[in-house]
Each structure stands twice: as C-alpha cells, then as structure tokens.
C-alpha positions in Angstrom: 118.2 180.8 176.7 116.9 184.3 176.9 113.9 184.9 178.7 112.7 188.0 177.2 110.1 187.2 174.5 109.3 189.1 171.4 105.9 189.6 170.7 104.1 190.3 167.5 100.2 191.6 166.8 98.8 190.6 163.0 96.1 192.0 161.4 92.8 190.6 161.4 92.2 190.4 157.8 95.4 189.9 156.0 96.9 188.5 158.6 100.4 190.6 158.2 102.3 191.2 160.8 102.0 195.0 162.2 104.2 197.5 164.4 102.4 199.3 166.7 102.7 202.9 168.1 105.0 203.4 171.3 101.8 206.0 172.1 99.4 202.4 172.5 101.9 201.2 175.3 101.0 204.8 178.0 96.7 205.3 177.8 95.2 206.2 180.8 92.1 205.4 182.0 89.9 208.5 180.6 91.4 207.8 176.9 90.1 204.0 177.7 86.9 205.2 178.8 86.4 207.6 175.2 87.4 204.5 173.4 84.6 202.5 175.5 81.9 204.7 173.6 79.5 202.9 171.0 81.1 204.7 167.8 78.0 204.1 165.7 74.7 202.1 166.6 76.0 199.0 165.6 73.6 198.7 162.3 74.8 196.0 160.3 76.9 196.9 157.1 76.9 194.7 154.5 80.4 194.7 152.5 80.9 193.8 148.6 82.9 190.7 148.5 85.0 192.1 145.9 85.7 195.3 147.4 87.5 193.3 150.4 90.5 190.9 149.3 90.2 188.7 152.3 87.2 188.4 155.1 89.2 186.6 158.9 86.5 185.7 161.4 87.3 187.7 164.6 89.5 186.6 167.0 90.4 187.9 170.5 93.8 188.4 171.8 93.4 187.6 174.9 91.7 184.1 174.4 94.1 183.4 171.9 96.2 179.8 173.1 99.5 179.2 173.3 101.7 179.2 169.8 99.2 181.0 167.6 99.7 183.6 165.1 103.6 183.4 165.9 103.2 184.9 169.5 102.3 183.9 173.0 100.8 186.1 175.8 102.4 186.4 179.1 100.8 185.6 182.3 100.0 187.6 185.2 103.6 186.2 186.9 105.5 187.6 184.3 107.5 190.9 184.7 105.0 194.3 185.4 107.0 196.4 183.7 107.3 194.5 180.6 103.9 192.9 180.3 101.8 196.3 181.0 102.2 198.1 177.4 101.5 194.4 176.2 97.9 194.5 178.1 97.1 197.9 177.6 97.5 197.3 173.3 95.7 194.2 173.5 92.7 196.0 176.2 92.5 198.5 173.7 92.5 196.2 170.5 89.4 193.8 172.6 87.8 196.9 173.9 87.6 198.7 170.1 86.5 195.1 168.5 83.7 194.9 171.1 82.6 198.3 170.3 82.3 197.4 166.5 81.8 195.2 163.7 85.2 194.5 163.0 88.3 192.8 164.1 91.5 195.1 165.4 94.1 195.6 164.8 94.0 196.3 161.0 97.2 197.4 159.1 97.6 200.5 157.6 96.4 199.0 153.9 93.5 196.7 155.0 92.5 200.2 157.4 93.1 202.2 153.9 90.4 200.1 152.1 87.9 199.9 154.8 87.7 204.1 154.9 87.7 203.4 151.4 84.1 201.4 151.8 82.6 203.1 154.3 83.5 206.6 152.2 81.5 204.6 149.7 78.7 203.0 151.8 78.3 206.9 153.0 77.8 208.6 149.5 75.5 206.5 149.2 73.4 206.5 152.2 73.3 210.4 151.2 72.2 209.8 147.7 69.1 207.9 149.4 67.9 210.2 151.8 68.4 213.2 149.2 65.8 211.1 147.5 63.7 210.8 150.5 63.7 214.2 151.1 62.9 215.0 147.5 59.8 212.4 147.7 58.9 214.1 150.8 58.9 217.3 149.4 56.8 215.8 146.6 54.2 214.4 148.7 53.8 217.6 150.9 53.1 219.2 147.7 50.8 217.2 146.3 47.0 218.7 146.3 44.8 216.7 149.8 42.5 214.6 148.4 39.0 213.9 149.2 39.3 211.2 151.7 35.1 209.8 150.8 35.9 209.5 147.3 38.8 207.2 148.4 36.9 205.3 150.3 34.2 204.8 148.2 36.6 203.8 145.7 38.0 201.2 148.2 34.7 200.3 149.2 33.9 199.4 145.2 37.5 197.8 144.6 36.7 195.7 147.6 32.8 194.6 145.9 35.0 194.2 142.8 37.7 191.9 144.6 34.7 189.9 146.1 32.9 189.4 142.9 36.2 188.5 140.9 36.7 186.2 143.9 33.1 184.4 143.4 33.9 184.0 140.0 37.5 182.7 140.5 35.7 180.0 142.6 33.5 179.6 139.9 35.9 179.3 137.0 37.8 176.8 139.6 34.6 174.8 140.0 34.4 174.5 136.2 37.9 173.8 135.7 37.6 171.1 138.5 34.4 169.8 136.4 36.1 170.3 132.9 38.9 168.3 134.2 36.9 165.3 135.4 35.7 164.9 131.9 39.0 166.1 130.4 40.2 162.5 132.6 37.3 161.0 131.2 37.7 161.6 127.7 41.3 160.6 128.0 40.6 157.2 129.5 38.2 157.1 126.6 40.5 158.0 124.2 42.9 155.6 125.6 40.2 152.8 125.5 40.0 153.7 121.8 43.1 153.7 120.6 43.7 150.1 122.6 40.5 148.9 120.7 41.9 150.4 117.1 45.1 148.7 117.6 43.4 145.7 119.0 41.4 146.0 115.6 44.2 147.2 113.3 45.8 143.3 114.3 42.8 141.6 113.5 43.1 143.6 110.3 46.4 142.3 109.5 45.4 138.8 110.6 42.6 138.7 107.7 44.1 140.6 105.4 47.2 138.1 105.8 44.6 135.3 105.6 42.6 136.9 102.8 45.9 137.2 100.7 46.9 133.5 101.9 43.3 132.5 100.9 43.6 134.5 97.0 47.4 132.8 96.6 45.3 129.2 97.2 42.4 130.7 95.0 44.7 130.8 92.4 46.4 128.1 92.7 43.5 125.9 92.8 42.4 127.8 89.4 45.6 127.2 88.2 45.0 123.8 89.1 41.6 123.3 87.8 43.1 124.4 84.5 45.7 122.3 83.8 43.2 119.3 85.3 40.7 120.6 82.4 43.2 120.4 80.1 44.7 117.2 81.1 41.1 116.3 80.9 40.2 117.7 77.4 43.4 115.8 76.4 42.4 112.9 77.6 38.7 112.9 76.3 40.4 113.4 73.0 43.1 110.2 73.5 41.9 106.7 72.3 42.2 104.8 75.8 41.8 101.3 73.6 44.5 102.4 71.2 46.8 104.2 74.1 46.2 100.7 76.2 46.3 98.7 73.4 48.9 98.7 70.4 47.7 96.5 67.9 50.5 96.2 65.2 52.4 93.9 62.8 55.7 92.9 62.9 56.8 90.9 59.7 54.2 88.1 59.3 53.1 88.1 63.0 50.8 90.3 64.6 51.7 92.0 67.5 50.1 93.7 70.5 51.5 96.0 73.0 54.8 95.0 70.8 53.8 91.5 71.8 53.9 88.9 69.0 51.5 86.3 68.7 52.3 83.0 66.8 55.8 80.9 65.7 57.1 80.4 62.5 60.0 77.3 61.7 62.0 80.1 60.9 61.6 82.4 63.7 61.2 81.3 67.4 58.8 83.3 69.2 59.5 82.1 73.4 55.9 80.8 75.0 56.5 83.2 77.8 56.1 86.0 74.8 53.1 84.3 73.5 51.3 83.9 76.8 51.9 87.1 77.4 50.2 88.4 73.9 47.4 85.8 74.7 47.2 88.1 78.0 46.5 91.4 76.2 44.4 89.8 73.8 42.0 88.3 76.8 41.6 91.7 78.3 41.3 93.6 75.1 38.2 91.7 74.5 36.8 91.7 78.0 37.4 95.4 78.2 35.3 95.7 75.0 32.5 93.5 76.1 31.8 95.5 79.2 32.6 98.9 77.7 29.6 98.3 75.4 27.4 95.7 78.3 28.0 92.8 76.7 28.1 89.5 79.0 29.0 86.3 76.9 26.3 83.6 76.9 28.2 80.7 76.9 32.1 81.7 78.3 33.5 84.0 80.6 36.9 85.9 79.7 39.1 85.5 82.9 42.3 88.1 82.3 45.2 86.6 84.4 48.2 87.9 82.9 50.3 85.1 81.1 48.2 82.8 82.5 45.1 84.2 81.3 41.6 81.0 80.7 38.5 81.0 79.9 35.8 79.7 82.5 33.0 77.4 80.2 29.9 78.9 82.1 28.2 76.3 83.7 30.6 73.6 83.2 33.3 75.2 86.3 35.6 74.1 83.3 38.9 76.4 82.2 40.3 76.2 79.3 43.7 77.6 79.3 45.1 80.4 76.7 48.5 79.6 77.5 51.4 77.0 76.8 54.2 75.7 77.2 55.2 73.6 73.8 56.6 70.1 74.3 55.7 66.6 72.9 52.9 66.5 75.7 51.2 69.6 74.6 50.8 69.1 70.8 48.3 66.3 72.5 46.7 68.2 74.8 43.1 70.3 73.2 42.6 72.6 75.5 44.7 74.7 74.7 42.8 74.4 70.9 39.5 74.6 72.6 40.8 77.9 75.1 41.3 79.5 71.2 38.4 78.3 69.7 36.3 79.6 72.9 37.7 82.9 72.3 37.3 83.1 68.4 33.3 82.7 69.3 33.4 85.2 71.8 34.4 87.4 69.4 31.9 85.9 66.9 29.5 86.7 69.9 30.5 89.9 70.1 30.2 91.1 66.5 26.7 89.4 66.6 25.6 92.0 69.5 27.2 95.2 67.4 25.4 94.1 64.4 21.8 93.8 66.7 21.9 97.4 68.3 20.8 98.8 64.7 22.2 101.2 62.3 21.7 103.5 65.7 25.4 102.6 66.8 26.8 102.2 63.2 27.4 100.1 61.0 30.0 97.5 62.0 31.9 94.7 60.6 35.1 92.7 60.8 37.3 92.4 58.3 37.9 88.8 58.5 34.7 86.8 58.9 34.6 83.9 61.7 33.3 80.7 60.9 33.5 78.3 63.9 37.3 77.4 64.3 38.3 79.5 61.5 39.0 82.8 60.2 38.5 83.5 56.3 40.0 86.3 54.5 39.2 88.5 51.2 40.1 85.2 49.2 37.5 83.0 51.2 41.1 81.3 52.2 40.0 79.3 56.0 42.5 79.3 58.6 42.2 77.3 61.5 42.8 78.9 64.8 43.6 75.4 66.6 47.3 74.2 66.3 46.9 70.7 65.9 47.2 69.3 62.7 47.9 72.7 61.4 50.9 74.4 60.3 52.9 77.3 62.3 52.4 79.6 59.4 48.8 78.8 59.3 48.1 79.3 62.9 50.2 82.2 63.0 48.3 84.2 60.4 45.1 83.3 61.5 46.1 85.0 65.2 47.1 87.8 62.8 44.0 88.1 61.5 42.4 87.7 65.1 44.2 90.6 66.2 43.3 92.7 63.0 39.6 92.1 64.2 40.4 93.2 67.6 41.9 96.3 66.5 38.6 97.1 64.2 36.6 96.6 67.7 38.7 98.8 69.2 38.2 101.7 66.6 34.6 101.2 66.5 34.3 101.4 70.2 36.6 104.5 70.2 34.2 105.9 67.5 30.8 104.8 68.9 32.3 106.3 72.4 33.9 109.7 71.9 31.9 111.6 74.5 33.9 108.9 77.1 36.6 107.5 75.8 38.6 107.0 79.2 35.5 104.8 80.8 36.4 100.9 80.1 34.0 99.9 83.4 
C-alpha cells in the first residue's frame, strides 16, 4: 500500500473541497506575524440569513479527529519535509480564524459573497454616520437656549407629573372602590336573576295549576248542567207512572206488563200472578207514605212474589200470593189477604177525600163496598175467589188496578213540585 497520503482542505461553509496556493506551503515568520494582527476590532456583524446560502459552525484543523472531512492530519513522526507545507496552511488557516469572526479556509465563491456583504454592511455604515454628521451639524447650528427657562419648565413638568400621579392614585382608589360595588352589584344581580327564575317556576307551577283548576272548573259546570238537566227531566217524569205501568191486556189488567187474574180460557201461571200481586202491594204502600198515610187497621208488607199483609195487632199475615190446587180453593186467606187490601184502598180514598178541596178533588172510578168493587152499572164484583167465577174475579182485580192507576195520577198531580220523592 502506498504510504504517501493525499490530503484535502474544505471550506467552512459550503463545505467543497478547495486547492490551495503552492505560495501557502513557503511563509516565513514575519508574514505569520502580519497575519497575527487583529484585522478589525472584532465588533460583531450580524449577517442576513438570506444573503448567505449555508452558515458551518467553525471548526479547527488541527483538532479535527481522525477520518473527518475526507482527510486525516499527520503526526509529528511523519516525514518533515512532506508535513511542513501541511502545518504551515493549516497555522495560517487557525491563526486567520482566531483573528476573526469567521471560519477559513473559504472558497473562492463563498469568499466572493462575503466581500459581497461586508461591501454592503459598509455602505451602509456610511449612510449612518453621513446622517450623524448631518444631525451634528444641525444641532451645532441650532440657536443655545436659555438653560432657567428649561429648568423651570422641568421643574413644572415634574409638579405636573406629581399631580397627575396623585390623581392616578386617586382614580385607582375609585376604581378599586367602584369595583367593590361593581362585584357587589353583580352578586346582586346574580341573586336576582336566581330569585326571577326561582319565581318564573313557581309561575309555571300555578299557572299549570290554575289552567288544571279552569279545565276542572268547566268540567264540573259541564257537569252541573247536564245534572240540572237530568234533574229538570226528571222533575218533569211521573216516577209512579215510570215505576208503575198500569195497563190492560185483553180482559186482564196488567201492571209492569204483569197480568193479574185467570180466565178458563187463558192460563195465567201463579208465579205471574204473585208477581202482579207484588207490584200492586208496593204501588199502594208507596202511595200511602208519599201522601203520610199509615193504615189503621193493616200494614202493607211488600215482599216480592211473596208479598202479606200484617193484621195490626193481631201478629196475623194474610198472604197475597198462591199457589192453586184443591187445598187452596179451601184455604180464606188468601180471600181475606185481598179483601184486607181492597179496604186499604177504601182507607186510602177516605183520607184524600178528608184533606179538603185544598188537595183536589178526588175519586175512584170504581166505588169499594166491603169485598166488592161496583162499576158505572152498579154491577158488584167480588174480590174473593171462592165461590166466584175466574171472569168475575179477574175483572174485579181489573178494576182494582184501574183505581190504582187513578191514585197514581192524582198523586203525580197533587205532587209536581217532587215527583221523584216516594219516602
């Protein structure tokens, strides 16, 4: 391998490699000494970042380690005569980079461009002090002035410094104290609007009630007036008639579409004819207490198809129902449970007819004489069945029940104002 080794410098900022001057390799020590000398006093220049491409931090040859930049240095043991231009150029670079603000070497472009900004840092140092000299100039010109007058004037900007001071502190003070109640206000103000939302909810709350309360306002008017007319409706409806259908069907009389007797021809069931005998009992007992009637010597007990009458005094019943049979054509009291109620109604005319022509004039159509019931013709017809005919007996419960119904329009009449009351 050859030992001889080529050796390369770079410049500092680009970083290209240069060729140096045979003239760098022979300086004697006077030239070293001139190149020693401080070239300027070192003031710091500031360069334009775009006015250099590329800025390299310095770097010193002879620290530089091995295998660096391309090229190594050679020791002290190398050969004299082939290291000494090689010390010399680097002395010289390290001696002219100590004695300035940049790096060397430079190449001939990066060398070209610095010239260029210094040439340019220079005109314009010029232009500056051509302007200091011209304000200079201008100042030795200008007229003295009268040194008392300019410190009185001092003297009364200072007063006027130390008064606007004074009030500075005071308009701090007051903007100190107007901020206090500027805090207070605002906690105030806060506290307010809390409280008007707190009272905008209880607004909504009652008005939500209020408009729930006018909806049920309403509807209980609503209410009340279809209850008065319900009510007007019902002062005008006949409760006795509405309760109690008197009617005919054929040769039988009927109530609540009930009939009451038995013909050979026709066979009315006893379960039917209880069941008339039923309506009949309370028809009559309704009427005696709508108009305070109490019978002297019976008491109407209402029990359905098995409806009686209680003898007062006796603790006797006398049934109003049957249930046909051989054994009950024998048995009376079934005869005297109708004969008991053909003189409560008797009873019960008597009592209309003594109230006076006050209550009106009343009458039934058929007149009651003891166990019978006479018509227009002054024809009798026993209310009892024994040894009576079923057309007999059926016609005088017919005419029993017209009777009934004439009660029952009387009452109605004598009773308009309350109709509906049957205590």
């Amino acid at each position: 391998m050859d030992p001889r080794v080529t050796v390369n410098f770079v410049c500092q900022r680009c970083l290209n490699p240069i060729q140096l001057e045979p003239a760098f390799s022979h300086l004697n020590e006077h030239t070293l000494a001139e190149l020693a000398l401080p070239i300027y006093c070192g003031e710091e220049v500031e360069f334009d970042p775009s006015e250099i491409d590329k800025l390299v931090p310095p770097l010193q040859l002879t620290d530089s380690g091995p295998h660096h930049h391309g090229f190594t240095l050679v020791g002290e043991s190398g050969d004299t005569e082939k290291t000494q231009p090689l010390k010399v150029a680097t002395g010289l670079f390290d001696l002219v980079s100590s004695n300035s603000d940049l790096d060397h070497p430079l190449c001939e472009e990066c060398t070209d461009a610095l010239l260029d900004l210094m040439d340019t840092t220079l005109s314009r140092t010029q232009t500056q002090a051509q302007l200091c000299h011209q304000l200079f100039a201008s100042l030795n010109d200008m007229p003295e002035t009268d040194v008392s007058a300019l410190e009185n004037e001092l003297e009364n900007l200072e007063m006027e410094e130390k008064r606007l001071v004074e009030e500075l502190a005071e308009v701090e003070k007051e903007q100190k104290a107007a901020e206090k109640v500027l805090k207070r206000h605002e906690e105030e103000k806060k506290r307010l609007e809390e409280e008007e939302e707190r009272y905008w909810r209880e607004y909504c709350t009652h008005k939500s009630q209020l408009t729930a309360m006018e909806d049920e306002n309403r509807s209980l008017k609503n209410q009340m007036k279809y209850t008065q007319g319900q009510l007007e409706r019902l002062k005008k409806t006949n409760i006795f008639n509405t309760t109690f259908h008197i009617w005919h069907s054929g040769h039988f009389g009927t109530i609540n579409n009930l009939r009451l007797g038995r013909l050979p021809t026709v066979t009315v069931t006893w379960q039917e004819i209880n069941a008339a005998w039923g309506q009949t009992v309370l028809l009559l007992a309704s009427l005696a207490r709508k108009i305070g009637l109490k019978f002297s010597k019976y008491r109407l007990v209402p029990f359905g198809n098995h409806s009686y009458i209680e003898v007062v005094g006796e603790n006797k019943e006398l049934p109003l129902y049957g249930s046909g049979g051989f054994k009950f054509l024998w048995d009376t009291k079934f005869d005297a449970g109708m004969s008991a109620f053909l003189e409560c109604q008797a009873e019960f005319q008597q009592h209309v007819e003594a109230q006076g022509p006050q209550k009106g004039c009343f009458c039934f159509p058929y007149r009651i004489n003891k166990n019978f019931i006479e018509d227009n013709s002054n024809n009798s017809f026993s209310i009892k069945m024994q040894f009576n005919s079923e057309e007999q007996w059926t016609k005088a419960l017919k005419f029993l029940l017209t009777n009934l119904k004439w009660g029952v329009t009387w009452a109605s009449t004598l009773f308009s104002g309350t109709p509906g009351d049957t205590s």
